[in-house]
TILUMKE-403193 format. One record per residue (C-alpha): x, y, z; residue in three letters; residue number from 1. Coordinates in steps of 0.02 Angstrom, whole numbers, plus 50000, padded with zeros to 5 digits. Each point is the difference from the previous one (the first is absolute). Last residue first. Example, Ala and Ser with C-alpha at 12.3 -4.5 7.8 and 13.67 -1.06 7.14 Angstrom:
# residues 2
50684,49947,50357,ser,2 .
49931,49828,50033,ala,1 .
# end
This chain:
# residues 138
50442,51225,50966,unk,138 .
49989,49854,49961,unk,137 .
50163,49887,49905,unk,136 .
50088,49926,50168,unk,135 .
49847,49962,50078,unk,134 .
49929,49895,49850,unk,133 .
50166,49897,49988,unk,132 .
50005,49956,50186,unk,131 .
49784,49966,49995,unk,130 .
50070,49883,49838,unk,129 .
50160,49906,50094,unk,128 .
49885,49973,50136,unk,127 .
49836,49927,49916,unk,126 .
50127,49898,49900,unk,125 .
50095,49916,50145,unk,124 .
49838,49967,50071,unk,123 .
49939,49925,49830,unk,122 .
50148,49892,49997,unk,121 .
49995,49916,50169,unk,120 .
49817,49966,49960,unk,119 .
50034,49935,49856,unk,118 .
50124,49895,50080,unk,117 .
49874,49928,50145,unk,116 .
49851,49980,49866,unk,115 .
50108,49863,49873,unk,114 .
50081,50095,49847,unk,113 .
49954,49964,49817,unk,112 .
50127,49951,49887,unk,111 .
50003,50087,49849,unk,110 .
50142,49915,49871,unk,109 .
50129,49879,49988,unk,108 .
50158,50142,50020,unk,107 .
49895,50049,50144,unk,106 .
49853,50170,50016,unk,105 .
49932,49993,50169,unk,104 .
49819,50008,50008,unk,103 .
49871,50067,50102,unk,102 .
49820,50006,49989,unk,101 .
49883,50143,50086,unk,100 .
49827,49903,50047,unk,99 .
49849,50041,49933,unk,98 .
49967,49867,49867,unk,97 .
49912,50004,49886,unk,96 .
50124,50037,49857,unk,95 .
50167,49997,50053,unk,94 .
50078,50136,50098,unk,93 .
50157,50049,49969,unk,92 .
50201,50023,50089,unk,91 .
50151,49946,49928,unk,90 .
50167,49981,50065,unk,89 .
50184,50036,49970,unk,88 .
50085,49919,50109,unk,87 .
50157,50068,50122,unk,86 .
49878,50065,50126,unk,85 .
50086,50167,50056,unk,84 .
50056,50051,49803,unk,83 .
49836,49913,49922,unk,82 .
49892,50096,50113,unk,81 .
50100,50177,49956,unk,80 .
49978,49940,49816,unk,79 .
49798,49996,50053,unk,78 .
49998,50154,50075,unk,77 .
50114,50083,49867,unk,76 .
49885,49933,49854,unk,75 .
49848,50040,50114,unk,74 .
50052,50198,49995,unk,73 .
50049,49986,49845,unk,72 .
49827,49952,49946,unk,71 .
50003,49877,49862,unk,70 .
49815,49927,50050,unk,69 .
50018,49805,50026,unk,68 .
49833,49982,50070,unk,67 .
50042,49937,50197,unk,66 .
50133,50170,50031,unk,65 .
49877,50108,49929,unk,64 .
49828,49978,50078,unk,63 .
50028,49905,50184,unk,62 .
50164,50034,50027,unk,61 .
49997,50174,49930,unk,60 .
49827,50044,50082,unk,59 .
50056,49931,50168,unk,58 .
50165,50099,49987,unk,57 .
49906,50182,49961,unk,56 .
49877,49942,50143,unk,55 .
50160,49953,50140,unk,54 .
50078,50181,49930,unk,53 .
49827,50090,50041,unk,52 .
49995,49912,50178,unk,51 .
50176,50066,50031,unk,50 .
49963,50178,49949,unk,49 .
49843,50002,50095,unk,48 .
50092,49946,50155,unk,47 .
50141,50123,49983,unk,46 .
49897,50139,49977,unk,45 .
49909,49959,50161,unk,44 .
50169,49984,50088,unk,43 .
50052,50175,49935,unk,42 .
49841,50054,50112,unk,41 .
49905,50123,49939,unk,40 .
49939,50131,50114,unk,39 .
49793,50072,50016,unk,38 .
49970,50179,50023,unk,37 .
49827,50000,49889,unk,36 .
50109,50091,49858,unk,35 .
50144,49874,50008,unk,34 .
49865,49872,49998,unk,33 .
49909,50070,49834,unk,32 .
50188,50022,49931,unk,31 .
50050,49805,50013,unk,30 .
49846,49966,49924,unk,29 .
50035,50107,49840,unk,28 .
50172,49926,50006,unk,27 .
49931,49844,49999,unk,26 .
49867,50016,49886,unk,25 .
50127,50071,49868,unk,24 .
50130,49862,50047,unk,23 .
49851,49847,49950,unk,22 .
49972,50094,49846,unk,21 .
50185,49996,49959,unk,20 .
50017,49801,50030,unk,19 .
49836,49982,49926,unk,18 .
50050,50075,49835,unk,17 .
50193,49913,50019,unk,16 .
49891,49829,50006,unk,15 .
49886,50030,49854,unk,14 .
50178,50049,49895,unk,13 .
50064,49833,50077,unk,12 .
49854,49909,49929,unk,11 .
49990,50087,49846,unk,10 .
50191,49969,49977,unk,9 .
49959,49808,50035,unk,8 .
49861,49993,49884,unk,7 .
50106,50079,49849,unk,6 .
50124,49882,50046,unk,5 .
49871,49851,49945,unk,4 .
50028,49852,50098,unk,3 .
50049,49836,49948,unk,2 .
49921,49832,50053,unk,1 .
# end
């Protein structure tokens, strides 16, 4: 299954138009409790910027990483996952079905890994992409 760049720029494009219409309601928030004598806490910022990097890395693991997209930012997730891992793996979901499948890529083919390694490699890919998304927001 390939996927249309074109879909994957309108994606990100949809994404940047949230992002900045998600900042405009924040700073207009941010200035209705300034005026009614409320403080913001750098700890509250730091909250909502860590649950918006755990979203941006749910939607990449769960949209772009699983479809293939050519994304650099999944190309140096997943080469980053190769590095740490030593495999190169591959990750879909097969048709009715509903769990995520993963397979390591051998000289003899896919192999498909048992629940206790895919596990072990899905953790170590949740943190290398939140670490990737951090570094790259704002």
């Amino acid at each position: 299954m390939t996927t249309n760049p074109l879909h994957v720029r309108t994606m990100l494009q949809t994404y940047g138009k949230q992002l900045m219409h998600t900042r405009r309601l924040n700073k207009l928030m941010r200035g209705m409790r300034l005026a009614q004598g409320e403080a913001i806490s750098p700890l509250d910022r730091e909250i909502k910027r860590q649950q918006m990097i755990e979203r941006v890395a749910r939607e990449i693991l769960d949209n772009l990483l699983v479809t293939g997209a050519e994304n650099p930012i999944v190309d140096e997730i997943r080469v980053e996952l190769q590095l740490v891992l030593g495999a190169e793996f591959i990750f879909e979901h097969p048709f009715m079905e509903q769990d995520l499948q993963i397979f390591r890529s051998t000289s003899s083919g896919p192999v498909r890994l048992e629940s206790g390694e895919a596990n072990r490699v899905l953790s170590k890919l949740w943190d290398i992409t939140l670490a990737k998304i951090d570094r790259t927001m704002l």
